[in-house]
N, CA and C atoms of all chains as a GROMACS GRO file, in nm:
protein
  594
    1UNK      N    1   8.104  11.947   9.555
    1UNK     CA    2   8.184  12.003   9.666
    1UNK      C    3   8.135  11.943   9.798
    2UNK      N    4   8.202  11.859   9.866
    2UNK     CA    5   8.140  11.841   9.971
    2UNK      C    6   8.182  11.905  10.110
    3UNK      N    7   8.115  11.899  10.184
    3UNK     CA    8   8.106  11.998  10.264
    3UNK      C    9   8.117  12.009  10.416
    4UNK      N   10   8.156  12.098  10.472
    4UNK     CA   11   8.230  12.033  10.672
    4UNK      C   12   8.106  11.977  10.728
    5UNK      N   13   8.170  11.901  10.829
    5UNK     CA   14   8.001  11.813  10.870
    5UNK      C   15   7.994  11.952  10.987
    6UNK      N   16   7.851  11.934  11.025
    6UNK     CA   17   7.796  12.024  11.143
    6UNK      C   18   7.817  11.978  11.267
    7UNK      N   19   7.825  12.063  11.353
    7UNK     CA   20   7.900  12.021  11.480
    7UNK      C   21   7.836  11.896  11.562
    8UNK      N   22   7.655  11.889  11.466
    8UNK     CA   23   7.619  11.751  11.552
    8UNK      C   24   7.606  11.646  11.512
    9UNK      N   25   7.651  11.646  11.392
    9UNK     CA   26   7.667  11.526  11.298
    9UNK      C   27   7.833  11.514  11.340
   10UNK      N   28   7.952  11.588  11.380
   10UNK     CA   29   8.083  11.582  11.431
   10UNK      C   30   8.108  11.502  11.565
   11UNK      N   31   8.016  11.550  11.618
   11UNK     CA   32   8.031  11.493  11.750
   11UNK      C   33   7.963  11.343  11.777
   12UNK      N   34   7.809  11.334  11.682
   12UNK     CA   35   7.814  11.236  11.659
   12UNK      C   36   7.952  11.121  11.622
   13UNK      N   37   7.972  11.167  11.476
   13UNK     CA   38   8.079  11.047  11.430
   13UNK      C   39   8.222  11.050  11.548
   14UNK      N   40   8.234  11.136  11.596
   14UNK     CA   41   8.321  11.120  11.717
   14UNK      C   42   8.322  10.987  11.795
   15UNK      N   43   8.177  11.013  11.894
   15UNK     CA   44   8.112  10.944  11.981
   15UNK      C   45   8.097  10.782  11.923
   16UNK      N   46   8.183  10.781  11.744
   16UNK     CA   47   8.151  10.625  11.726
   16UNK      C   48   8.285  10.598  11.638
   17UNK      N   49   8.398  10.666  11.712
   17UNK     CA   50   8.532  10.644  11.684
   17UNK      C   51   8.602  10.662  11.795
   18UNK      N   52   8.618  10.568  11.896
   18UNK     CA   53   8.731  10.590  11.954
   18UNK      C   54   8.845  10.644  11.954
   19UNK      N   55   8.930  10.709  12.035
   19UNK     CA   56   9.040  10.731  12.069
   19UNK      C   57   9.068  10.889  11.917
   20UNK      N   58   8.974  10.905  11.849
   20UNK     CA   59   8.993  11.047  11.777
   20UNK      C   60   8.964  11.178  11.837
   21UNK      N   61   8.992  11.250  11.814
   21UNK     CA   62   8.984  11.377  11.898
   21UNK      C   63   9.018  11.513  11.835
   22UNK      N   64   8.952  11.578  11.861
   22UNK     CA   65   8.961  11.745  11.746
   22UNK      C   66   9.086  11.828  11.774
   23UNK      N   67   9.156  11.830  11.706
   23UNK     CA   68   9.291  11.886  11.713
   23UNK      C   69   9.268  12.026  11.752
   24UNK      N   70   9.361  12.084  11.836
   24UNK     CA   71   9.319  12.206  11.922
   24UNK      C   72   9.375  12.342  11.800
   25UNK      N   73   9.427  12.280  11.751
   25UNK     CA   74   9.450  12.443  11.611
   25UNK      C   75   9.421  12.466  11.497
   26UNK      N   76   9.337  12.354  11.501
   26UNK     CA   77   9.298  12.332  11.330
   26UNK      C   78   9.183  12.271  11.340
   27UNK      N   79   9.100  12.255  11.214
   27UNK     CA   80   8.992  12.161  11.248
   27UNK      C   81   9.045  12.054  11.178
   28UNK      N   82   9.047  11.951  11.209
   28UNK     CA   83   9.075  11.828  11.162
   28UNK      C   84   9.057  11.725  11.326
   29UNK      N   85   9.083  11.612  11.316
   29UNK     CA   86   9.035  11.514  11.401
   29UNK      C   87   9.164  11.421  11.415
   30UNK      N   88   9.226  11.383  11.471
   30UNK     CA   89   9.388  11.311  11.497
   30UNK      C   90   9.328  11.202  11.579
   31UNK      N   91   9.455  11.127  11.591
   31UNK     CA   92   9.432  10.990  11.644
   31UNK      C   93   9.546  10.908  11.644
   32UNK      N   94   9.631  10.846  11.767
   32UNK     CA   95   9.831  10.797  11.752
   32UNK      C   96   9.778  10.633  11.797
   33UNK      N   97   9.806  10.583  11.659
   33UNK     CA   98   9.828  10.431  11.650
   33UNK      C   99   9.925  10.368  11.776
   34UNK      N  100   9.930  10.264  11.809
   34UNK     CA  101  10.030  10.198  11.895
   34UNK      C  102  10.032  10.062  11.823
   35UNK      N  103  10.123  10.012  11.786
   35UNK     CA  104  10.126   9.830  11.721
   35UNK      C  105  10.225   9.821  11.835
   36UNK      N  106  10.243   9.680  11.811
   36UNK     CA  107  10.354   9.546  11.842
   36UNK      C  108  10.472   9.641  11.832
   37UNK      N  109  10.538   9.647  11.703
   37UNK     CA  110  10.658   9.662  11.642
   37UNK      C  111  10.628   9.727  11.503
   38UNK      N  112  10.738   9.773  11.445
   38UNK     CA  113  10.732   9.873  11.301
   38UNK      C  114  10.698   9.767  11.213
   39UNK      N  115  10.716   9.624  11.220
   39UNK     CA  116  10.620   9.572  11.078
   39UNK      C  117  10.485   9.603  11.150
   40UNK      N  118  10.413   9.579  11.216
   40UNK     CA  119  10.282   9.612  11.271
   40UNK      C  120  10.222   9.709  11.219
   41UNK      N  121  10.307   9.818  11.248
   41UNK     CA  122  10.288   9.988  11.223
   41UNK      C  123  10.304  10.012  11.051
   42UNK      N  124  10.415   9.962  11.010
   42UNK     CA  125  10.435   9.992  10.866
   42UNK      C  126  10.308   9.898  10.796
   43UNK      N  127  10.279   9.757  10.830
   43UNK     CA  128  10.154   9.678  10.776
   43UNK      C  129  10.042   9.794  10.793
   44UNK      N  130   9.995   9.850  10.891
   44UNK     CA  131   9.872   9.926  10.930
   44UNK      C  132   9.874  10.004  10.814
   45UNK      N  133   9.982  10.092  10.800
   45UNK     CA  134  10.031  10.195  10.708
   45UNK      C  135  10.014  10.179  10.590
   46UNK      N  136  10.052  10.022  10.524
   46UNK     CA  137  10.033   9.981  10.378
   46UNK      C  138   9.870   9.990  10.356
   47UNK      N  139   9.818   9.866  10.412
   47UNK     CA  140   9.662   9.892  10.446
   47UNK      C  141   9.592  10.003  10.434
   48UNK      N  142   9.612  10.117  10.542
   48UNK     CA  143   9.617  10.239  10.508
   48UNK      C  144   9.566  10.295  10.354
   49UNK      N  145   9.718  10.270  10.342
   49UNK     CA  146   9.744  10.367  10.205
   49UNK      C  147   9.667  10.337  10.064
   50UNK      N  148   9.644  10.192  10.065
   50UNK     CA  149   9.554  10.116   9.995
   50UNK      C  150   9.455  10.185   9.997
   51UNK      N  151   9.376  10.194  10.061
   51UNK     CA  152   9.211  10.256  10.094
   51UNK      C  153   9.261  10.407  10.068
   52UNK      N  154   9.300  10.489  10.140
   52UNK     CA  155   9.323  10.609  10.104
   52UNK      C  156   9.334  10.600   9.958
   53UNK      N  157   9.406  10.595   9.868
   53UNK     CA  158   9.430  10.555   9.712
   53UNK      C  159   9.291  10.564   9.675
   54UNK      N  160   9.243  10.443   9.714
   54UNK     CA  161   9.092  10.402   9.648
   54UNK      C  162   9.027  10.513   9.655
   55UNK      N  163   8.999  10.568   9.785
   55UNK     CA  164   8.932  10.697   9.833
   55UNK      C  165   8.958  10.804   9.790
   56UNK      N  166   9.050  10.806   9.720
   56UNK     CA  167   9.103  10.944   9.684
   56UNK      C  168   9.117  11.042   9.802
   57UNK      N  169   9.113  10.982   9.918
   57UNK     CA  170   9.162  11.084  10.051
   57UNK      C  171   9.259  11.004  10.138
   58UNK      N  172   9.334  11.103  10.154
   58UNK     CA  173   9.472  11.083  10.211
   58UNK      C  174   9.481  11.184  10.350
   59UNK      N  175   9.566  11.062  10.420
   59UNK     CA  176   9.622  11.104  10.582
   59UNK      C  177   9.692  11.208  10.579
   60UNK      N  178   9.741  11.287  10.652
   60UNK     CA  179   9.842  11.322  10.731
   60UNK      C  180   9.917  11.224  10.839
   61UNK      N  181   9.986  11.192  10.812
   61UNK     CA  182  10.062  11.084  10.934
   61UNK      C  183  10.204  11.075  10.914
   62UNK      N  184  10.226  11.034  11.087
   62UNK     CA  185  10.401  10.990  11.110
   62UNK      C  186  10.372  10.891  11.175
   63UNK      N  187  10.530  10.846  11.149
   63UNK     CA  188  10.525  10.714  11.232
   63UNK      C  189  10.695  10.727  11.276
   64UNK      N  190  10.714  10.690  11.420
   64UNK     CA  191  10.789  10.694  11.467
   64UNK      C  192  10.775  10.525  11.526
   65UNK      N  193  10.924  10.444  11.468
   65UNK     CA  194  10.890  10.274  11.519
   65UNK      C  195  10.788  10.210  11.524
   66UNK      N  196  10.720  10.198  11.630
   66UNK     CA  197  10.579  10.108  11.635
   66UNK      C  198  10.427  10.238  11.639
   67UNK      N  199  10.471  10.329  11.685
   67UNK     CA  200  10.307  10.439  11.691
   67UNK      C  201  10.291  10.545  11.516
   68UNK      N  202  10.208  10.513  11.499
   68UNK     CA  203  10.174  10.609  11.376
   68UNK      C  204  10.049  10.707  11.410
   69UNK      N  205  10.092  10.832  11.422
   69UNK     CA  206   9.991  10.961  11.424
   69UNK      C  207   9.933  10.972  11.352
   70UNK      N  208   9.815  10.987  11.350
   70UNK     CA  209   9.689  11.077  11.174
   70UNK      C  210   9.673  11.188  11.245
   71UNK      N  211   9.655  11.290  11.118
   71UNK     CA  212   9.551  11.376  11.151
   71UNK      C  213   9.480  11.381  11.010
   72UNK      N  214   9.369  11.394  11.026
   72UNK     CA  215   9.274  11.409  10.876
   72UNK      C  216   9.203  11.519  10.919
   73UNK      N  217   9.200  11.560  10.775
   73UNK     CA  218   9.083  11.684  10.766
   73UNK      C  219   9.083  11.680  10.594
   74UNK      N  220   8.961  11.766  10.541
   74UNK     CA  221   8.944  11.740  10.390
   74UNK      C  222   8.972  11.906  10.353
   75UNK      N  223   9.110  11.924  10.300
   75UNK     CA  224   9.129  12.008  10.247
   75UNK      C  225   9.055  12.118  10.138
   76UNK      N  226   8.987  12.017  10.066
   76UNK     CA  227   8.864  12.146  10.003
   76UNK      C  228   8.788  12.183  10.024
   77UNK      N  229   8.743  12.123  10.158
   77UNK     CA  230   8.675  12.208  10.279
   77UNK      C  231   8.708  12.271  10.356
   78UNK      N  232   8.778  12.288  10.401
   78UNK     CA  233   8.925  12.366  10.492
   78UNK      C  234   8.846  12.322  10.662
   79UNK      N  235   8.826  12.132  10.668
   79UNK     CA  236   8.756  12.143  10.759
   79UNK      C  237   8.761  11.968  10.736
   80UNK      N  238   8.701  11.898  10.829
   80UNK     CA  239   8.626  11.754  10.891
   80UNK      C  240   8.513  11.732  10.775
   81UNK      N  241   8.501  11.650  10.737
   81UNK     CA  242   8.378  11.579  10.621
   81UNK      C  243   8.374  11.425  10.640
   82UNK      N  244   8.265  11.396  10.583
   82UNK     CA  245   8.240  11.241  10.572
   82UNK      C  246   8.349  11.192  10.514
   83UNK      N  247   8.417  11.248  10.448
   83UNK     CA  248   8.559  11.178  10.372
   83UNK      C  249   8.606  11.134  10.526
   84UNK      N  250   8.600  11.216  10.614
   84UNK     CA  251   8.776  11.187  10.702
   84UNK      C  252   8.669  11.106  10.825
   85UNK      N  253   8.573  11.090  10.844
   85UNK     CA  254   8.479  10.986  10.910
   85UNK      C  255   8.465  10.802  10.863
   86UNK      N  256   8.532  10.856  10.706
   86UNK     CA  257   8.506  10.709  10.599
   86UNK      C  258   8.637  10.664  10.625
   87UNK      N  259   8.735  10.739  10.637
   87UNK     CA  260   8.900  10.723  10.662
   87UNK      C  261   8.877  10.676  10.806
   88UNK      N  262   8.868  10.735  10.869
   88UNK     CA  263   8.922  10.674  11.055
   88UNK      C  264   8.813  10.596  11.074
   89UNK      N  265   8.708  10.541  11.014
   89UNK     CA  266   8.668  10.426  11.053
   89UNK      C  267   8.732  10.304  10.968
   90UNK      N  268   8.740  10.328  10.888
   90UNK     CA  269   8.849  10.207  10.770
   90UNK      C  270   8.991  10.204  10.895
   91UNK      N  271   9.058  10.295  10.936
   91UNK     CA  272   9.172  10.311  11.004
   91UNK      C  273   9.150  10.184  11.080
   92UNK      N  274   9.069  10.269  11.198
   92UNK     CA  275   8.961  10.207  11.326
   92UNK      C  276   8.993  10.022  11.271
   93UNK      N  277   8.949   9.994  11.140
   93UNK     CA  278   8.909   9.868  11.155
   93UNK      C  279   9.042   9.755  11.134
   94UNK      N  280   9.121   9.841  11.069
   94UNK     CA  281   9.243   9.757  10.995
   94UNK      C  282   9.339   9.761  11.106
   95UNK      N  283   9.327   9.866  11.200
   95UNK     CA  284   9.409   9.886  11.326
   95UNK      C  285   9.330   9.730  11.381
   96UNK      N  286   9.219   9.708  11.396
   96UNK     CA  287   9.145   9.617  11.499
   96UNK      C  288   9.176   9.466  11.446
   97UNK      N  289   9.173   9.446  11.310
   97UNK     CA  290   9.201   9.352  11.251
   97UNK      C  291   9.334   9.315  11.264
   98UNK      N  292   9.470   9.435  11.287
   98UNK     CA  293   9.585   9.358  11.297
   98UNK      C  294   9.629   9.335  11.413
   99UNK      N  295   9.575   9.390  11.527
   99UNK     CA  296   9.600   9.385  11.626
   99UNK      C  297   9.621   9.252  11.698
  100UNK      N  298  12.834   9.862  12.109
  100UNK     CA  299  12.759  10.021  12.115
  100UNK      C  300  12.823  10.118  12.002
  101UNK      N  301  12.734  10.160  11.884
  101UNK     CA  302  12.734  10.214  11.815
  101UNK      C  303  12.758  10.373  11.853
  102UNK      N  304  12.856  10.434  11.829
  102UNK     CA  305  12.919  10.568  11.841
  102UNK      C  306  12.869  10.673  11.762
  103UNK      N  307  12.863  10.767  11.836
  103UNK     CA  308  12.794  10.948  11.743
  103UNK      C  309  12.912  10.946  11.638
  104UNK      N  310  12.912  10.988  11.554
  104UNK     CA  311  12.998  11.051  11.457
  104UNK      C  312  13.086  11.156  11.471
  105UNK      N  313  13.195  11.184  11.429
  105UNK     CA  314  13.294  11.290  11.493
  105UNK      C  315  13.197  11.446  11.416
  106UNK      N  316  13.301  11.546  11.452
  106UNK     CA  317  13.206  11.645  11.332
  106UNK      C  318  13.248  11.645  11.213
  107UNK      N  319  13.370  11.593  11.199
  107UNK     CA  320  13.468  11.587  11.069
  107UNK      C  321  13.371  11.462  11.011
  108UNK      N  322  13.362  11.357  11.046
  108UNK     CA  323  13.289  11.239  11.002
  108UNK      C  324  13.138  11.323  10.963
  109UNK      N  325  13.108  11.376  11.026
  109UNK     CA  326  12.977  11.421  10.997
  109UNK      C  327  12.955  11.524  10.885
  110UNK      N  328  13.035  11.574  10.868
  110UNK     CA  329  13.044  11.723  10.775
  110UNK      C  330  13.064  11.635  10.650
  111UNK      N  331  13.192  11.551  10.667
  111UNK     CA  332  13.236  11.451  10.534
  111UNK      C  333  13.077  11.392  10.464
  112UNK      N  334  13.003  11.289  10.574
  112UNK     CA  335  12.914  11.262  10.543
  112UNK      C  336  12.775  11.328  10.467
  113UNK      N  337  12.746  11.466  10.550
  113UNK     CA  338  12.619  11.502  10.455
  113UNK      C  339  12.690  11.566  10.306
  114UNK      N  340  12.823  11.570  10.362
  114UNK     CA  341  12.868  11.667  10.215
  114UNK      C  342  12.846  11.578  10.090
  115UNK      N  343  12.822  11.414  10.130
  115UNK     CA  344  12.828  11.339   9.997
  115UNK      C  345  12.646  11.268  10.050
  116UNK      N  346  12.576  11.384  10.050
  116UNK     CA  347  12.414  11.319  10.132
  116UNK      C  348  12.361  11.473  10.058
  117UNK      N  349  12.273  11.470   9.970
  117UNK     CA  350  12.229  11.648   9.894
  117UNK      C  351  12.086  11.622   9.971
  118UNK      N  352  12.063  11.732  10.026
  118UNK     CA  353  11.931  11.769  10.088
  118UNK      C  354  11.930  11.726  10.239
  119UNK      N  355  12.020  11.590  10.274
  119UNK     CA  356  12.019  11.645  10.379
  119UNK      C  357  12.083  11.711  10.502
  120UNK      N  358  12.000  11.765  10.625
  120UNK     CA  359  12.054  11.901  10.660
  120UNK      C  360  12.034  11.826  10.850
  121UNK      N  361  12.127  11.872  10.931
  121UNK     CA  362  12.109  11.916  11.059
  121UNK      C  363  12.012  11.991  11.120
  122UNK      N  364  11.916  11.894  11.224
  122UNK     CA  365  11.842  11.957  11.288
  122UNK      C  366  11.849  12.077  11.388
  123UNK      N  367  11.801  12.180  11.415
  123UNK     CA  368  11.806  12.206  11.474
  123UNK      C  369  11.811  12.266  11.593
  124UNK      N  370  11.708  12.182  11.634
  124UNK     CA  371  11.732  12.164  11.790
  124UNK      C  372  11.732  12.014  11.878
  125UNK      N  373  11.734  11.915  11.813
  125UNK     CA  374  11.835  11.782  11.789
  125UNK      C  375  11.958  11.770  11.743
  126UNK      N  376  12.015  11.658  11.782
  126UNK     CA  377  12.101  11.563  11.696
  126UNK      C  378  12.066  11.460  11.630
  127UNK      N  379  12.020  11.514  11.525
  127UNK     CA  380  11.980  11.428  11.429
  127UNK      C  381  12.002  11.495  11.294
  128UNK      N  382  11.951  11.421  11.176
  128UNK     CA  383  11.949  11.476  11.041
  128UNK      C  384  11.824  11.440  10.967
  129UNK      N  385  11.806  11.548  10.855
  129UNK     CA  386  11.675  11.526  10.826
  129UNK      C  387  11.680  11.605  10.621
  130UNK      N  388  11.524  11.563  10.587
  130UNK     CA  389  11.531  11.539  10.451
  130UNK      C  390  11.401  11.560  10.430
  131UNK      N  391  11.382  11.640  10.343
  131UNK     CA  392  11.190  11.619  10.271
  131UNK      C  393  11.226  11.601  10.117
  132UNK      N  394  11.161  11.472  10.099
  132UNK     CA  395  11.154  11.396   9.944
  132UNK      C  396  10.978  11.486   9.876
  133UNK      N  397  11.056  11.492   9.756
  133UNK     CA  398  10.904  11.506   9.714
  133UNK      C  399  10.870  11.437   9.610
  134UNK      N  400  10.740  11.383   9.608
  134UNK     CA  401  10.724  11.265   9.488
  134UNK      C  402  10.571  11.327   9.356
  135UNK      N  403  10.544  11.278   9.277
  135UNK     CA  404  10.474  11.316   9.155
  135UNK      C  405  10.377  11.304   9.233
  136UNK      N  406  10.320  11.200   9.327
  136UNK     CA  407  10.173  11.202   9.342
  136UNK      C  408  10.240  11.100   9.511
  137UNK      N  409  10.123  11.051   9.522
  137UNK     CA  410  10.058  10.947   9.646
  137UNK      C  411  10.110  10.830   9.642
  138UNK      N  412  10.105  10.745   9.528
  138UNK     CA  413  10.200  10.661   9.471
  138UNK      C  414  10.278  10.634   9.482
  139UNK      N  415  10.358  10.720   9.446
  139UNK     CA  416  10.526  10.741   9.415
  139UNK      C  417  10.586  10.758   9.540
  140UNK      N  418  10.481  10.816   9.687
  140UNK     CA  419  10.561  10.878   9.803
  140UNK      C  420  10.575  10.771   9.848
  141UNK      N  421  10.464  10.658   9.914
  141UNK     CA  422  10.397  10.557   9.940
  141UNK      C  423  10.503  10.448   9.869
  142UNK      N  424  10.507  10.455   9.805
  142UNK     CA  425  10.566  10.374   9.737
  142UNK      C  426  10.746  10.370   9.755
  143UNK      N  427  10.756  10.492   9.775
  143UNK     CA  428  10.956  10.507   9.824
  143UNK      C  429  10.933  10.485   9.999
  144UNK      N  430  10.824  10.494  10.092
  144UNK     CA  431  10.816  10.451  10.174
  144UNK      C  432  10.820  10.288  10.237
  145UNK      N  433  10.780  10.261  10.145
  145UNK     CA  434  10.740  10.091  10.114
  145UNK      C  435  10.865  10.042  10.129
  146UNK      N  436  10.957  10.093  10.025
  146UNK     CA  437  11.100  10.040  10.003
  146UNK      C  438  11.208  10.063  10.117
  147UNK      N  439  11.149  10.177  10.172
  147UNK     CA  440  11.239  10.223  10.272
  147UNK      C  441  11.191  10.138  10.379
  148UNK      N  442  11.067  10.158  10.382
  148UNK     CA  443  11.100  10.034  10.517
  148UNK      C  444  11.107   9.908  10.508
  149UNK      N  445  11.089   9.838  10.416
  149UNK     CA  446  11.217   9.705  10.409
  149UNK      C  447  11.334   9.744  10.430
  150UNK      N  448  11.374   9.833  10.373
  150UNK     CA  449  11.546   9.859  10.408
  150UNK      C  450  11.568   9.873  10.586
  151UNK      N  451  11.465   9.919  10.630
  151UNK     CA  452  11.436   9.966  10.742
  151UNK      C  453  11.484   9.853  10.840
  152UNK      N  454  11.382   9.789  10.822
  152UNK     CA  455  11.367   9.673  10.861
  152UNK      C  456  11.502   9.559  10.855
  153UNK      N  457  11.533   9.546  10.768
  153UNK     CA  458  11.645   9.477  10.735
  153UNK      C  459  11.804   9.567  10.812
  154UNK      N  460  11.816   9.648  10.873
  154UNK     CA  461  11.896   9.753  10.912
  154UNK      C  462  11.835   9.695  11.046
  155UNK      N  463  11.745   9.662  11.058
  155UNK     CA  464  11.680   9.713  11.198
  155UNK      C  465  11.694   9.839  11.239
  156UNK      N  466  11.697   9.940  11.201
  156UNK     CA  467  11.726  10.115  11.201
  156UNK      C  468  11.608  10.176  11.116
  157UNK      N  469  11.530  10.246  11.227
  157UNK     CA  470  11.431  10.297  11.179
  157UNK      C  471  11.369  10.454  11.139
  158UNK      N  472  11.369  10.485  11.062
  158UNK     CA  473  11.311  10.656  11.052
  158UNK      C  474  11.207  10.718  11.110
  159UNK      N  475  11.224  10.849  11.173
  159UNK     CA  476  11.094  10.898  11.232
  159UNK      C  477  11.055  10.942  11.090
  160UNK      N  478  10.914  10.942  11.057
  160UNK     CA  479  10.906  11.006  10.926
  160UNK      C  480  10.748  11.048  10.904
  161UNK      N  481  10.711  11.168  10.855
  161UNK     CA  482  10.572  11.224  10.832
  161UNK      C  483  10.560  11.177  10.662
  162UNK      N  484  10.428  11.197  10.664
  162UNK     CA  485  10.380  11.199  10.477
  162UNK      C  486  10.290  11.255  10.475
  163UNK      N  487  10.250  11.380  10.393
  163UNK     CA  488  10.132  11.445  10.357
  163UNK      C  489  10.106  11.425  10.202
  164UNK      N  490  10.031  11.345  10.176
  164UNK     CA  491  10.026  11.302   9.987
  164UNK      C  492  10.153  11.292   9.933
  165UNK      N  493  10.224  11.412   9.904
  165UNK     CA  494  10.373  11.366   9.821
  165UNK      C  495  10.468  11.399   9.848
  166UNK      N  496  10.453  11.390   9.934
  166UNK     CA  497  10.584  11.468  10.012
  166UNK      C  498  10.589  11.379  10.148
  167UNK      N  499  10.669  11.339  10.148
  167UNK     CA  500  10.776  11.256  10.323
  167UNK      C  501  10.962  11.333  10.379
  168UNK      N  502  10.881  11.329  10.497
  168UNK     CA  503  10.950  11.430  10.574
  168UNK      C  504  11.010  11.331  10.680
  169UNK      N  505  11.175  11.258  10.695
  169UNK     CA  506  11.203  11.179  10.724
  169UNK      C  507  11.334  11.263  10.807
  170UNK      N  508  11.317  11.210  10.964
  170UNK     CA  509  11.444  11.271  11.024
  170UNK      C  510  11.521  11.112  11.120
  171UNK      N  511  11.655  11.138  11.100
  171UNK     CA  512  11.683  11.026  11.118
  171UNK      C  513  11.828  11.061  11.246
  172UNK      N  514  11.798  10.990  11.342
  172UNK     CA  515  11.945  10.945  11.502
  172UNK      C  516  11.914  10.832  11.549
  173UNK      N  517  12.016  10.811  11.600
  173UNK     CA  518  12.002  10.664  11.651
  173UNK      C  519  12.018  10.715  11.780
  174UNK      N  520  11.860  10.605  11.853
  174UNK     CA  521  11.874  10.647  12.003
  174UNK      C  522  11.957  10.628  12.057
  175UNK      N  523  12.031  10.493  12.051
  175UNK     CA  524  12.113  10.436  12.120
  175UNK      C  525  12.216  10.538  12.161
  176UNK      N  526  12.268  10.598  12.085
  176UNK     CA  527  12.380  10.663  12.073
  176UNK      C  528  12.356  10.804  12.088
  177UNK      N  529  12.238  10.850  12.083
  177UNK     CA  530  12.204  11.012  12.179
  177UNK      C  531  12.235  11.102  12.037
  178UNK      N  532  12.219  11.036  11.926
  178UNK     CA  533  12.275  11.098  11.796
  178UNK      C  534  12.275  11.045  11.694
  179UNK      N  535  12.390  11.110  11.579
  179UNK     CA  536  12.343  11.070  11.457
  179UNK      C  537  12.470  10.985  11.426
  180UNK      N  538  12.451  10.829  11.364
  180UNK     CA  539  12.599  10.772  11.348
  180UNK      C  540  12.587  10.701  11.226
  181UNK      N  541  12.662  10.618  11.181
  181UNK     CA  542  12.712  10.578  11.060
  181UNK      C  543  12.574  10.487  11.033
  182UNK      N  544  12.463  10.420  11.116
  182UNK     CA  545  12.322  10.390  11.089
  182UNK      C  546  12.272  10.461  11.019
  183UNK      N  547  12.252  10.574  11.106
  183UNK     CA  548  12.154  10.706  10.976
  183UNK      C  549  12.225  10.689  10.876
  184UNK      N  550  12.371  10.738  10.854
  184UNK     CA  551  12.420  10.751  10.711
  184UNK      C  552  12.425  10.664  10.646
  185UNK      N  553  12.403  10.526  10.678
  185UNK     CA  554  12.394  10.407  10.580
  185UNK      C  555  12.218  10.430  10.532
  186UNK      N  556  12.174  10.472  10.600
  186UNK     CA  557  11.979  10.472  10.592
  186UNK      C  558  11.933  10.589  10.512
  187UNK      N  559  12.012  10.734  10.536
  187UNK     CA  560  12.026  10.820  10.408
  187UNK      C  561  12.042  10.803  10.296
  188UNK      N  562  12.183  10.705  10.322
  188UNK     CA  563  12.199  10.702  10.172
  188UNK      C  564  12.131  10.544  10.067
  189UNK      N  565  12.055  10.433  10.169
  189UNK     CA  566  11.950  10.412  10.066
  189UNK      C  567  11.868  10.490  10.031
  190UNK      N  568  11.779  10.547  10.103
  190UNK     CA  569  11.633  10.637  10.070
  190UNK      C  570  11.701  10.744   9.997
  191UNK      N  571  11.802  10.768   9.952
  191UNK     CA  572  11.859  10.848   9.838
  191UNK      C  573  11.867  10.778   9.706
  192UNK      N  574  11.894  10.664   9.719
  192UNK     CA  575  11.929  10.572   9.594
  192UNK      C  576  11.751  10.513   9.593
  193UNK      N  577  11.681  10.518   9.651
  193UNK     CA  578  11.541  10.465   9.673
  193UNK      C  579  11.466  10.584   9.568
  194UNK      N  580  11.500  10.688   9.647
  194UNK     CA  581  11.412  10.832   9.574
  194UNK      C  582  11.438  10.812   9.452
  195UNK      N  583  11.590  10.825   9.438
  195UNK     CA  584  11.644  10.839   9.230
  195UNK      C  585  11.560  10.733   9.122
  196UNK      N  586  11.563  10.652   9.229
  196UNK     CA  587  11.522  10.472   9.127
  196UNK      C  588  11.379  10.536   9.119
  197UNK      N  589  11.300  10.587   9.217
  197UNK     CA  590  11.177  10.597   9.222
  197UNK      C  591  11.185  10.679   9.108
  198UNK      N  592  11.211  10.820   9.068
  198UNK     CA  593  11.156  10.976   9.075
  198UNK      C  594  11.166  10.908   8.894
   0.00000   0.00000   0.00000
């Protein structure tokens, strides 16, 4: 079972993810993509989904044209875990790589 | 310039479109697919946006694991017009092929 990170191990992995931020009604951590254009956004997305798969942890996300929203949180924690720290830095990188 | 749909055009239309429904508090229309797993959602997403793409007409659309929540107007037109309903009714014929 793994388990919600503590608020200073949270704020840590914060402090080494840009542009994420603790969603004000839930605990989970969000973050709104911006690409080029919807292949940009939908490429990010495939990428994405790839790793999520592997990970066995999966987004919450929309995508409206070129911006795609996350929000992650690890459901059998009812909370933020190293799962969703392993996710938005994989995000973090494939966003940086297609950019 | 692509035109809103009459209401007669519109009523005609979802009546031969199952699931989907009028927003509302837009003009738009909207649909939640549900798929076996992550895969399968991901995967009717994939298809849809080639179609997407190829339309140049794009879906606002969420995904939480198996389930995609896709609402569809065309800005241009301040509404919903014969775009969406051509874009409904792939990701209808997309879902079936998938499910």
């Amino acid at each position: 079972m793994i388990e919600r990170l503590s608020q200073t191990r949270r704020r840590e992995a914060l402090a080494g993810l840009p542009g994420w931020q603790d969603v004000a009604d839930r605990d989970a951590i969000a973050k709104t993509f911006t690409f080029p254009d919807f292949n940009a956004a939908f490429g990010f997305m495939t990428r994405v989904a790839l790793v999520a798969e592997k990970l066995d942890h999966h987004p919450e996300w929309s995508n409206v044209y070129r911006t795609v929203a996350v929000t992650l949180a690890t459901h059998d924690a009812g909370g933020v875990t190293e799962r969703d720290v392993a996710l938005a830095t994989a995000m973090d990188q494939i966003a940086g790589a297609a950019a």
